[in-house]
N, C-alpha and C positions, 0 to 999 in steps of 0.2 A: 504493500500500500504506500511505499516512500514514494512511488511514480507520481500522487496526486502532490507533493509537494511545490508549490509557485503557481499549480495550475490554473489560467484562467477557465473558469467554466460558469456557464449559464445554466441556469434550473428554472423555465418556465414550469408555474404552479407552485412557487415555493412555499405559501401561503396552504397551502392542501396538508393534508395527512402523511402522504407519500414524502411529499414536496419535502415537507418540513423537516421530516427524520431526512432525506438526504442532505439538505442543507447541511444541520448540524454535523452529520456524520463528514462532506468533505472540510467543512469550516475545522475540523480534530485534526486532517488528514494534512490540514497545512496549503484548502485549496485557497484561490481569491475567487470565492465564490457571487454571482452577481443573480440576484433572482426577478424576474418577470412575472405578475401575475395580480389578480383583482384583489380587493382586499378581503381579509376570511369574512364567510355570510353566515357565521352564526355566533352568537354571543359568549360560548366557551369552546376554546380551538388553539390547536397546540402551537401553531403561529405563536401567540399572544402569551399564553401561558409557556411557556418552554425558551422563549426569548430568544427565538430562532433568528430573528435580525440583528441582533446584536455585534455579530462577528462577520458582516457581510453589505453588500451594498443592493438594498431591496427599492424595486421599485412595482409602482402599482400601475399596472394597463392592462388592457384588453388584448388577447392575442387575436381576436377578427378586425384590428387596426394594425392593416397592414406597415403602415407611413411608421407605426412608432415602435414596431419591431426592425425595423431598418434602420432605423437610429441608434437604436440601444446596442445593437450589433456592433454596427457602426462607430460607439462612441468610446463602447467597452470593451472591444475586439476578444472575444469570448474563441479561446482554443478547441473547446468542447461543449455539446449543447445537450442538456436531457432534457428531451420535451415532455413534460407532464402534466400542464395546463390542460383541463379538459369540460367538458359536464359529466362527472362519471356515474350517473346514474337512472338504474333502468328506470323505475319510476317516474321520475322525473321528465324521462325523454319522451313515455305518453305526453305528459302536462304539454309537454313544447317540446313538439319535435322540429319545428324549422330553427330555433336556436341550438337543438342540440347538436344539428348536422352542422350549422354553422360555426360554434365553436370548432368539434369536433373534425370536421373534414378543412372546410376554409382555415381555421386557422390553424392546420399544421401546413395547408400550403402558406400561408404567409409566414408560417418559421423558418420552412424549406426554402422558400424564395427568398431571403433575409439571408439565412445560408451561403446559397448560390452565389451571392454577391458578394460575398465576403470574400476577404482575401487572408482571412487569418484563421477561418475555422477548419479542422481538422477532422475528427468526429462527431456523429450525431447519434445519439441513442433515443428511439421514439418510444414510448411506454404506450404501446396500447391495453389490451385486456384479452383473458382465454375467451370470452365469449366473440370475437371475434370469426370464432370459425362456426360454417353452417352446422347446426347441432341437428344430430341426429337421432337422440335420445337413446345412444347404443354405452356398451359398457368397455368397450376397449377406450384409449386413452386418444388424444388429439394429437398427430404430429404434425410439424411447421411445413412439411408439404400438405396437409389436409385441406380440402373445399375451404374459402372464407366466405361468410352469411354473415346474419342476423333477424331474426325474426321483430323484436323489434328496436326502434330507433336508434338506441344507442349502441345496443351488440353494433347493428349494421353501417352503424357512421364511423366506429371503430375498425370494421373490414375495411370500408373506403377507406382511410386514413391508411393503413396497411396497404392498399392500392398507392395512392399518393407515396408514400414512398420509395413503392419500389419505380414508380415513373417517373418519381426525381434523379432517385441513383442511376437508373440507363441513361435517361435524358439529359441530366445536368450535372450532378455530382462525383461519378465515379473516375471519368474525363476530367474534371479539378480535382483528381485523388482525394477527395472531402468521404470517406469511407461513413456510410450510413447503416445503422441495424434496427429491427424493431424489435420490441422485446414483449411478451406475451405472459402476464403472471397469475396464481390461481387467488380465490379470496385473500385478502389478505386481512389480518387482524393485526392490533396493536393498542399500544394508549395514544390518545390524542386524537381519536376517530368521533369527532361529534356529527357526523354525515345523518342529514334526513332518513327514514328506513333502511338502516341497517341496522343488524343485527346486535354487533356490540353497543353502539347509543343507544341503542332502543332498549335495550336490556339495562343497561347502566341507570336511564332516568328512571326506569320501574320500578328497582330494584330502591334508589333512595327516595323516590316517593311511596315505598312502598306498596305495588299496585302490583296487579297480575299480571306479569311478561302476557304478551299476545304475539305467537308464532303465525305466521302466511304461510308457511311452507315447510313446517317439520321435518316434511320425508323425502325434500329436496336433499340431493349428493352434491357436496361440491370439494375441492381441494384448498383446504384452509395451511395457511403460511402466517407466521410472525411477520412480519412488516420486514423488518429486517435482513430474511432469507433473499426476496427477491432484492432487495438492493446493493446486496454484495455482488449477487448475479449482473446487473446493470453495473457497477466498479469495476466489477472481471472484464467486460465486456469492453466497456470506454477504453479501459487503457492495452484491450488487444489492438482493437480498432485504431489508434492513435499510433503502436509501437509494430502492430504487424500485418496492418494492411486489410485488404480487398478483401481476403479469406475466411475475415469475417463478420462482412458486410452482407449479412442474410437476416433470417427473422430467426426468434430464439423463445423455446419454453421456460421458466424457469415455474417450477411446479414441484408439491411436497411429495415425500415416500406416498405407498399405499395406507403407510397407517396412520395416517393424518388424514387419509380423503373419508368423511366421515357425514350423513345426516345432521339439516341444521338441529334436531331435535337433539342428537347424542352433544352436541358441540352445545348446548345452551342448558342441559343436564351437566355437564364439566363445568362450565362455565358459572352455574347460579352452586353447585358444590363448593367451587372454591373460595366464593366471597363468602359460605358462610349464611346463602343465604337458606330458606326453606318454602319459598314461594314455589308454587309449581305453576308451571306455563301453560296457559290454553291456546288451543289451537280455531285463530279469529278464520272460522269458514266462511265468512262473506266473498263475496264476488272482488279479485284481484285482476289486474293486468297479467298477461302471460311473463312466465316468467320460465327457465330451463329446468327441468328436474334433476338432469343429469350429464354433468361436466369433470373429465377427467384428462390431463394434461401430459404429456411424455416429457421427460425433460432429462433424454438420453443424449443427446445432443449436444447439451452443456453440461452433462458428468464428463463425458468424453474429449469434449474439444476445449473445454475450457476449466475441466477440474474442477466443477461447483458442483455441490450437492449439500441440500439442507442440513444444520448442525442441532437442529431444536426437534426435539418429539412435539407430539399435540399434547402432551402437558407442560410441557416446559411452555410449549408458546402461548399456552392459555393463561400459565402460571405469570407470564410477562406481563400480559396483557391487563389480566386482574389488578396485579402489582403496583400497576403504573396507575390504574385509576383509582386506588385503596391510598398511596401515597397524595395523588392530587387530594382527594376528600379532605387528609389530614393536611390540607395548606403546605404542605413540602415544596422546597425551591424546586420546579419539574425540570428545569435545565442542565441541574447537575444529576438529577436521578434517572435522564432521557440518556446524557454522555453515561453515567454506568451502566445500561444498560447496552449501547452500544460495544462501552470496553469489556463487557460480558462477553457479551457474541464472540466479538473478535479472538479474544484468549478459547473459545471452542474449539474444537477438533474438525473438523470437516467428516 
């Protein structure tokens, strides 16, 4: 990890969940790290709470304004760019789907073409999501040559975005040696996750209002990861891209063992056990937007070519995850208890 040291790099979405633990994580690593993105839209979020700007130069825009991602490129001459600015949410993309394609599709060409223009950028890593590929409710695992879909909005703005980049890299990028990869990761959990319908906030406000968790989808399968895991996988990744070229400028899994790919009902049974709590979950059968039952990831690809492979059981990731929102509750500084958990991982085994 000494490679990220001096590094310039850009983290469009620094402001996100994702965003945020990577920020910190290269701000450790010694990067000069510069983020792009709207300001966080909900009242408790790890941005703010964890004091993720504190060690970096944040600034707040729209990535569907083209003119002022050209600037910022432009002004801050970013070596490496992880795009993670998005709408990441399927819910949501019902609500509004002409904005979710526009975030999501327009405004990774306006990063890509911001890019393009640069004369200082090196690599790019784009974070799309597993749901990305046409799901066919079968039980083998997705590989990065699999069909790309969406059923709805958001899976499918995601697939285009995975489109888009690969018609940047033939067309514009690969020709300016600017090595481009997408990276594809399974749920991801962690502390600092206050996202509308999701599972961990949603459980979390229940649990201290004391109210009955309300499951959508118990018996939904998905591949649940630490926050953590997949962003080592995007580190590994940047600095191949940066140090060894074209070879691995493709698209990438990063997705947990089998025995973490688990029912959100077992994962919210672990999850309410270890806070302690004794609420049991009902299952709210009203009428929901569609949503996947069953999504499983390969991520043989990058055990193999790039030596990653997740370091956390599903207990240890749930146990993080609890941890980190049991510490916020008790008012603890989250910036130094987000950096130990970071220097946790790291000191792990692979």
């Amino acid at each position: 990890m000494t490679f990220w040291e001096g590094k310039r790099v850009l983290v469009t979405g620094h402001t996100g969940f994702k965003g945020g633990w990577l920020s910190l994580w290269l701000q450790k690593l010694g990067a000069q790290v510069i983020g792009y993105s709207l300001k966080p839209d909900t009242s408790n979020n790890l941005f703010e709470i964890a004091c993720v700007a504190q060690n970096m130069i944040s600034i707040f825009g729209d990535i569907k304004n083209g003119e002022s991602i050209l600037e910022v490129i432009k002004e801050h001459k970013p070596e490496i760019v992880f795009h993670l600015a998005a709408q990441p949410l399927v819910r949501a993309s019902y609500l509004d789907p002409i904005d979710t394609y526009a975030v999501n599709v327009m405004g990774t060409v306006n990063i890509l073409n911001a890019v393009r223009l640069s004369d200082k950028v090196r690599a790019v890593v784009n974070i799309t999501t597993d749901k990305c590929y046409e799901n066919m409710e079968w039980d083998w695992s997705y590989r990065e040559t699999d069909r790309l879909g969406g059923h709805d909005p958001y899976s499918a703005s995601k697939a285009c975005s995975e489109l888009v980049t690969d018609s940047f890299r033939k067309s514009f990028l690969a020709e300016q040696n600017i090595q481009i990869a997408s990276v594809r990761a399974g749920n991801v959990i962690g502390g600092g996750d206050w996202a509308a319908d999701r599972l961990i906030p949603d459980l979390i406000v229940s649990i201290r209002a004391g109210r009955l968790p309300m499951i959508r989808n118990p018996y939904a399968v998905r591949p649940w990861q630490h926050v953590l895991e997949p962003l080592h996988g995007y580190l590994t990744l940047g600095e191949k891209l940066y140090t060894k070229g074209s070879s691995f400028a493709t698209a990438w899994n990063f997705g947990p063992g089998e025995e973490n790919i688990l029912t959100v009902g077992e994962v919210t049974d672990k999850l309410l056990k270890h806070w302690g709590s004794d609420l049991p979950w009902h299952y709210d059968k009203s009428k929901h937007p569609h949503e996947a039952q069953l999504l499983k990831l390969d991520s043989s690809k990058a055990r193999s070519k790039l030596n990653w492979k997740p370091r956390l059981s599903v207990y240890e990731t749930i146990k993080w995850t609890i941890d980190w929102y049991k510490q916020w509750e008790e008012q603890k500084f989250m910036k130094d208890f987000t950096m130990q958990q970071i220097e946790a991982y790291e000191r792990k085994k692979g």
